[in-house]
C-alpha positions as a printed Julia matrix, in Angstrom:
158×3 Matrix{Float64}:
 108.08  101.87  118.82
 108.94   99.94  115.58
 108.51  101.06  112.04
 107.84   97.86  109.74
 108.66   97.29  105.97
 106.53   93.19  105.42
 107.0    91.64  102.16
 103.76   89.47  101.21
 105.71   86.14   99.14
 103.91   83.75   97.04
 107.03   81.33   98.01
 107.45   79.48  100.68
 110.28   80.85  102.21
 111.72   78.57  105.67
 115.29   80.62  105.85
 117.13   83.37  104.63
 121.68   84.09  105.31
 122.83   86.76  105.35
 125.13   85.88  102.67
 121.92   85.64  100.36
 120.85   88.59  101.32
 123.9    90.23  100.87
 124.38   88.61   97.35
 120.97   90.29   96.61
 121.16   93.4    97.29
 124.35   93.85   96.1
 123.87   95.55   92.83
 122.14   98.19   94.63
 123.51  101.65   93.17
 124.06  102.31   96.79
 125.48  106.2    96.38
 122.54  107.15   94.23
 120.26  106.06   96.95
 122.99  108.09   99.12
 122.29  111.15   97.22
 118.22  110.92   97.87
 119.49  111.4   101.45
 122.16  114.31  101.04
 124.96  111.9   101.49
 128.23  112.2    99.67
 129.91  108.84   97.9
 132.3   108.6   100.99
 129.76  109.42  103.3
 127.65  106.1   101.83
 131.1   103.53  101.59
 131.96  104.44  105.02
 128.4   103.72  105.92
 128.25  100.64  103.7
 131.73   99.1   104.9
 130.4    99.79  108.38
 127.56   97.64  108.37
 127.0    94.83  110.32
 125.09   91.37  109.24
 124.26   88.89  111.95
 123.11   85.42  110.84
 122.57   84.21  114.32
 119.69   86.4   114.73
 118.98   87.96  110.7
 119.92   91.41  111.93
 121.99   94.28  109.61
 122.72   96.87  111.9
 125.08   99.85  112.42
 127.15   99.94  115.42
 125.01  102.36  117.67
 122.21  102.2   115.9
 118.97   99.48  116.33
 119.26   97.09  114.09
 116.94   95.99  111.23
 115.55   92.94  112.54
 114.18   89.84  109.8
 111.1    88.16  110.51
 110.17   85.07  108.63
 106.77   83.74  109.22
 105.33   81.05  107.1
 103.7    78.92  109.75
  99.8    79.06  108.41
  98.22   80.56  111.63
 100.33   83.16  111.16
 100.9    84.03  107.99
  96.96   83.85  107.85
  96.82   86.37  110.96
  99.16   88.39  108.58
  97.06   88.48  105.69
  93.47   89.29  108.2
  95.97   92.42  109.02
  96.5    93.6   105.51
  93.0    93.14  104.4
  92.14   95.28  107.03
  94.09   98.29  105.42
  92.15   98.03  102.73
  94.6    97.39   99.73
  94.29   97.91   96.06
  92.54   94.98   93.84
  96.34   93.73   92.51
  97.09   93.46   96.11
  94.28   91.51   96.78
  94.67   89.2    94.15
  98.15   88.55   95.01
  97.47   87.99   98.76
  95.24   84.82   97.17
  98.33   82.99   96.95
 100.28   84.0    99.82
 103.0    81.28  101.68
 105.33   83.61  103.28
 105.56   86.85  105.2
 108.9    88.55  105.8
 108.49   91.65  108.07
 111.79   93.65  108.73
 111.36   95.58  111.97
 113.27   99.14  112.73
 112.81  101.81  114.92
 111.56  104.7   113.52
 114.39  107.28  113.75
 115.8   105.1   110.86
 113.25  105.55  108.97
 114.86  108.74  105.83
 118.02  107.25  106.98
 121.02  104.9   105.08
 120.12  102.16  107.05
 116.46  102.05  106.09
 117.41  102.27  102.28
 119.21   99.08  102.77
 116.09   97.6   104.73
 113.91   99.02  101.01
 116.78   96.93   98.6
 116.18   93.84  101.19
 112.35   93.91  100.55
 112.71   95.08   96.98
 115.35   92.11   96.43
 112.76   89.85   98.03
 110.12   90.89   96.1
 111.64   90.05   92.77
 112.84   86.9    93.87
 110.21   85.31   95.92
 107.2    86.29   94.29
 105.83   89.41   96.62
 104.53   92.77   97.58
 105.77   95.53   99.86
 103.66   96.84  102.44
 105.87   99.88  103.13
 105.9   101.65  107.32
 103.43  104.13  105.86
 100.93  101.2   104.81
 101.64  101.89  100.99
 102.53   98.89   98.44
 105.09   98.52   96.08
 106.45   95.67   93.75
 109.79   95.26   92.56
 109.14   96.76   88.89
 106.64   99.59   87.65
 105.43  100.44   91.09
 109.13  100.04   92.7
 108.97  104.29   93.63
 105.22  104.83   92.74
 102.71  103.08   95.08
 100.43  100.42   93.58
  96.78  102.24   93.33
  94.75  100.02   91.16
């Protein structure tokens, strides 16, 4: 079963590398998010330098571990399909008014033993990174939202 983080962008979004990713999510304060998780600063660079990004097919995994998998959907079917599915969760009026304008959904996909893990902080810094920089929401694996600025920790409510 698969855990899902979906960022809701007013862009239009056709591709994403790896290497842009990686560019934006690099400032990250990787070892604080480390210490949320009882990690020690080695523990989180050996984690970090073990990573592995695919471009050929938007994957970041960790050898042994499912990867994070990048869905990019911007086709207007089904981004529209995407937005019937959010509406039906009910979301708070700022969500609503941003899904007015929406172009692209990016979903990442994860199991859900990764989920309170390393690997699903970097997946959070990915959508968070996104969010700034596209225009979007998060729709969080627990059907909360979040933006990239006041409500980046503390879910949107109003």
């Amino acid at each position: 079963m698969a855990a899902w983080i979906t960022i809701y962008l007013q862009d239009y979004v056709d591709s994403l590398t790896m290497n842009e990713i990686q560019k934006g999510v690099e400032p990250a304060d990787w070892w604080t998010l480390g210490e949320w998780l009882d990690l020690e600063e080695d523990e989180v660079d050996t984690f970090m330098d073990s990573l592995i990004w695919s471009n050929d097919s938007l994957e970041i995994g960790h050898e042994g571990d499912r990867p994070i998998q990048i869905h990019i959907w911007n086709e207007p079917e089904r981004v529209k399909e995407e937005l019937e599915e959010a509406l039906d969760f009910e979301p708070p009026k700022k969500v609503c008014k941003h899904l007015k304008n929406l172009k692209t959904v990016i979903a990442l996909e994860m199991g859900f033993p990764q989920l309170d893990t390393m690997l699903c902080s970097v997946a959070f810094e990915v959508a968070y990174w996104l969010a700034e920089t596209k225009k979007g929401l998060i729709r969080s694996q627990d059907d909360l939202w979040f933006d990239h600025k006041k409500n980046r920790y503390d879910p949107i409510e109003d």
